[in-house]
C-alpha positions, 0 to 999 in steps of 0.5 A, spaced: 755 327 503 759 333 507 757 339 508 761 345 508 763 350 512 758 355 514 752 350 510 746 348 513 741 342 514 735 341 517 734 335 522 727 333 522 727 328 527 725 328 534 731 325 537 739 324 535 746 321 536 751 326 535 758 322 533 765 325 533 770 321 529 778 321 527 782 314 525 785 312 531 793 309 531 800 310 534 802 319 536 795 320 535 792 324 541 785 322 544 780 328 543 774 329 548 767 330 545 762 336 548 755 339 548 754 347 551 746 349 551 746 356 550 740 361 551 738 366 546 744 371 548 749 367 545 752 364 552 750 359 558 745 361 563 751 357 568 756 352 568 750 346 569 749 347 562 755 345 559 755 337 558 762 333 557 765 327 560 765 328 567 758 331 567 756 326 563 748 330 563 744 335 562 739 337 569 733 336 563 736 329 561 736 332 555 744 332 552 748 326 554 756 325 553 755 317 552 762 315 552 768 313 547 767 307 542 775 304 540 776 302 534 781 303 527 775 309 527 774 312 535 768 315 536 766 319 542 758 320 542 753 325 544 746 323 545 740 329 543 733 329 545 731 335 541 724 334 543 726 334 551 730 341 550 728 346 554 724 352 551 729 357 553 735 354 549 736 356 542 742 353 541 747 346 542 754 347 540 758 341 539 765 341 541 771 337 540 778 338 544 785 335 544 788 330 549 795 330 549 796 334 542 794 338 537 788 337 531 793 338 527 795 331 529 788 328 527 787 325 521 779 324 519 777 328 523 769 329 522 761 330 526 756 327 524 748 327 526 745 321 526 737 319 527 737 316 533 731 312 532 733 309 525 741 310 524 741 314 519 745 320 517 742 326 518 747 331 517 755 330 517 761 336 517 768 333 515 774 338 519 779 338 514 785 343 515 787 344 522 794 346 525 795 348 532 788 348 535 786 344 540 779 346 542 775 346 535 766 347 535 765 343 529 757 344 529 752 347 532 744 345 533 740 350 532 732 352 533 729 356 527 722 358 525 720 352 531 724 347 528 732 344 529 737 344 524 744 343 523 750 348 521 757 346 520 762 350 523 769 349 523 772 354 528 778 352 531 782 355 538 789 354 540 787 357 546 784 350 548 777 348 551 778 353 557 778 358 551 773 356 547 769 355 554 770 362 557 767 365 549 760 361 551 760 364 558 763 357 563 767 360 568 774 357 567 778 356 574 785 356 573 792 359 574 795 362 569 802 358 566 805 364 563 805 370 568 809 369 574 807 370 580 807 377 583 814 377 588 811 378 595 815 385 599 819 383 604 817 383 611 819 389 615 825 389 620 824 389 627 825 395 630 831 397 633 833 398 641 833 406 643 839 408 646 840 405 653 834 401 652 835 393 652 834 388 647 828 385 647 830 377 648 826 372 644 820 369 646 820 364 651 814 357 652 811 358 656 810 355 662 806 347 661 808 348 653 811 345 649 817 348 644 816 345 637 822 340 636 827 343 630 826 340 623 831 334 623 836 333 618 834 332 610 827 334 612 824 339 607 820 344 610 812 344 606 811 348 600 808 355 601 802 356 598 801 358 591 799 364 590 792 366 591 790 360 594 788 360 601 790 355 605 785 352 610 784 353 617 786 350 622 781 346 626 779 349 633 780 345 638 775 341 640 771 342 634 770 335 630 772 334 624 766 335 618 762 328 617 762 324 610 758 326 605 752 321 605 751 315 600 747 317 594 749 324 594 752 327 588 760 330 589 760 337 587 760 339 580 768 340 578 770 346 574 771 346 567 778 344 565 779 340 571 781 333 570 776 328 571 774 323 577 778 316 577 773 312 572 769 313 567 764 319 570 762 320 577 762 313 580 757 310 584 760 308 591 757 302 596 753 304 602 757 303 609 755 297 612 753 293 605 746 294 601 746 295 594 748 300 589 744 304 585 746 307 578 742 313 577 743 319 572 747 323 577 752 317 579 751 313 572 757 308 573 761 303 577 768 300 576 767 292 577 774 292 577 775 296 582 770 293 586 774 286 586 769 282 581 774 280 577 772 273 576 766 268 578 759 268 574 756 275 575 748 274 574 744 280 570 737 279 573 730 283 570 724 283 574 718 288 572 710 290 575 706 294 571 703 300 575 694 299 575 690 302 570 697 305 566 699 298 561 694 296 557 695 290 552 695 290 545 687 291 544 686 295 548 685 292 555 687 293 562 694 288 564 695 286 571 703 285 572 702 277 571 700 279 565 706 282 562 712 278 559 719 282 558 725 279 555 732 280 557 736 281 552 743 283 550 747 284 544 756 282 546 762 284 542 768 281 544 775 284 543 777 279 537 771 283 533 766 277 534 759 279 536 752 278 537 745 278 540 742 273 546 734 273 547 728 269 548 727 267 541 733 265 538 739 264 542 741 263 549 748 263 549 753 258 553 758 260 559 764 255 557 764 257 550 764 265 546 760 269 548 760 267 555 753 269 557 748 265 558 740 267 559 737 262 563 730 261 562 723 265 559 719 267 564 713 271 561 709 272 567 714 277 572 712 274 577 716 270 579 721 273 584 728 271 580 724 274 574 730 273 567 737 272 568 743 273 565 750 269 567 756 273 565 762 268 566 767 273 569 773 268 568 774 272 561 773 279 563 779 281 558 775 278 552 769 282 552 769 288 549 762 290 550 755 288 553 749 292 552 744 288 557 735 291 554 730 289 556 723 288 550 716 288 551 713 281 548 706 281 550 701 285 555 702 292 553 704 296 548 709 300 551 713 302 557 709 308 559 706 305 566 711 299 566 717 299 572 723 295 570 728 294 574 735 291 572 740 287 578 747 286 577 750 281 581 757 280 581 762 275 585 764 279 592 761 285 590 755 289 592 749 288 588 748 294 583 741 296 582 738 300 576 731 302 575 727 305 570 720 308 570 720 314 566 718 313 559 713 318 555 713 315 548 711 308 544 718 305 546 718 297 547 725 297 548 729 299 554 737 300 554 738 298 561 747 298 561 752 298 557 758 294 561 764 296 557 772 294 558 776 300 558 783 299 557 782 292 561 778 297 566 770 293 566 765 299 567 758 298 569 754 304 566 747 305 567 744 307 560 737 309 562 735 309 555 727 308 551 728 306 544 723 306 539 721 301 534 721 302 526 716 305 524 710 300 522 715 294 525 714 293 532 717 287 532 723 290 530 725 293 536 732 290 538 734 292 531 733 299 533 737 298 539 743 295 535 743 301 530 742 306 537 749 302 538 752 301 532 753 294 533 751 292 525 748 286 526 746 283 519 738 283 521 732 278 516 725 277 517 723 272 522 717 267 520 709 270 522 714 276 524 713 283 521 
């Protein structure tokens, strides 16, 4: 049931997937979703602390814009982990702004909080109404008494995200459009000869330089620079220009109101002279496409090692990596609205046929160096609509506190791309490692990055975690001698 304006509901939950929805079709404006943290002033403690799509999360790893999902219905997803939240935030404020339009052209429009563990509906807050606005905060998530809840709020601006932005305390770093800039005073004129002085005669080159030729005919002189900016200065002589930033650094932070960088996210680049790239939280994602892997098979390896003393198995015991057998695992979708799940026990999938991918093989000991592959036949790039390649436990330990993981793309006449992970501190026996996802004809690899928990009292139930995470909506049934 919706909420109405200004209700609230508690979140009894520990962690949660905050989905902002509308029903796409033709003159509908896109709509971008965000996250702002706010201290107990009411306002930011700085700009690091506002998380949309082009700082795509929070420094704690708490908040993450998780990106836009297409359909009759489009989706664009928050994922909170309230129990992560910094003991100096009091609140989260969800907001939305209008890309291309106003919310007045929206239709459906909605927020809605989800478990992220089960899928269920926690809280959900329809947005009736809306005119001119093109910045709206639909909700907030809110600490009270040591516990999260949900208020609906609905508050709408017609000053856009820049508005809405400076109310919470973000430093907004743009020209204004409506005020013209102030006339510059003409320069003074030249003073004049006394009487019975001479004129001074133009300046002459000196002797050894140059004169800089006129401007040739057609040609336009360079535009002035716009008012209040400062134009760079010019180079000494003799100074070299400043080195390129080295690779695995992280490009400045833009300013809110800025457009995105090209693709999706801060995009990871290749290191001179080859190598592999590496997804991390900081650069998250690469453009195949961009990148040139258009076609060929592109292999999705998995390898693991379990650190000493940390793993332990399902009774208790001490595990060597030898013993520890992961699965590589993926769920697909294709453009036609067909999907599924590849895994160890089920189905291995084809290559010349839907889906397109093909697990090699159920290695269940990590130590042999290929570890598990997927092949992904990039031949049908244009068909698949999403792939998102998890790993799960089968045997050897209880969870993935301990264990290292690491994921290894490989495509055709690309740099490997290489992510890891090694930071879980929960039960979780699945672990999301990338979502690759075709984006208006664009294919994006993403580093997920994500631990996932099995249902209670089912640890074997763990991939139908993952599919609710996602919003894949298998249909999923017992399997025999299986909880």
């Amino acid at each position: 049931m919706s909420m109405q304006k200004g209700a609230n509901t508690a979140v009894p939950v520990a962690s949660v997937r905050v989905e902002l929805g509308w029903q796409g079709g033709p003159g509908v404006p896109d709509a971008d979703a965000s996250a702002l943290l706010l201290a107990g002033t009411g306002k930011v403690r700085s700009d690091d602390d506002f998380v949309f799509y082009n700082q795509p999360v929070h420094g704690s790893g708490a908040v993450r814009h998780e990106g836009k999902q297409r359909g009759p219905t489009v989706r664009d997803v928050l994922a909170v982990d309230l129990a992560a939240v910094e003991t100096g935030i009091e609140k989260i404020v969800v907001a939305a702004s209008a890309d291309g339009g106003t919310f007045g052209q929206f239709q459906g429009l909605y927020v809605r909080v989800l478990d992220a563990s089960a899928g269920t509906e926690v809280a959900r807050f329809d947005n009736p109404g809306a005119t001119t606005e093109t910045a709206f905060v639909l909700g907030e998530l809110y600490r009270r008494q040591g516990a999260w809840k949900f208020r609906a709020i609905g508050q709408g601006y017609d000053s856009g995200l820049a508005g809405l932005a400076t109310d919470f305390g973000i430093s907004v770093d743009e020209p204004s459009q409506s005020a013209a800039p102030p006339v510059p005073p003409p320069p003074p004129a030249p003073p004049q000869p006394q009487y019975g002085q001479t004129p001074p005669s133009p300046p002459q080159p000196q002797y050894g330089q140059t004169p800089p030729p006129p401007p040739q005919y057609g040609q336009t002189p360079p535009p002035p620079p716009q008012y209040g900016q400062t134009p760079p200065p010019a180079p000494q002589y003799g100074q070299a220009p400043p080195p390129p930033p080295q690779y695995g650094q992280a490009p400045p932070a833009p300013q809110y109101g800025q457009p995105p960088a090209a693709g999706y996210g801060q995009q990871a680049q290749p290191p001179a002279g080859g190598g592999k790239i590496s997804l991390t939280k900081s650069s998250p994602s690469v453009s195949l496409t961009k990148h040139g892997a258009t076609s060929g098979n592109m292999r999705v390896n998995l390898n693991w090692t379990a650190r000493e003393g940390v793993a332990t198995g399902r009774f208790g015991k001490r595990r060597r990596g030898y013993d520890l057998d992961l699965d590589l695992c993926c769920l697909w979708e294709l453009m036609d609205g067909r999907k599924g799940i590849i895994h160890a026990v089920g189905d291995f999938g084809a290559l010349d046929r839907p889906p397109y991918i093909l697990l090699d093989k159920d290695d269940r000991t990590g130590s042999v160096e290929t570890g598990e592959n997927l092949t992904i036949n990039l031949d049908f790039a244009a068909q698949f609509k999403r792939i998102l390649v998890f790993a799960e436990i089968y045997d050897g330990a209880d969870d993935f506190r301990g264990l290292d993981a690491i994921a290894t793309l490989y495509p055709v006449g690309s740099p490997p791309i290489e992510m890891r992970m090694d930071d879980c501190h929960d039960a979780s026996r699945d672990a999301v490692l990338a979502l690759i996802e075709n984006m208006n004809g664009e294919l994006v690899v993403r580093r997920e990055g994500r631990f996932v928990l099995p249902p209670p009292g089912r640890p074997r139930w763990g991939k139908m975690s993952v599919d609710q995470a996602y919003t894949w909506n298998l249909e999923w049934v017992a399997s025999r001698g299986k909880d």
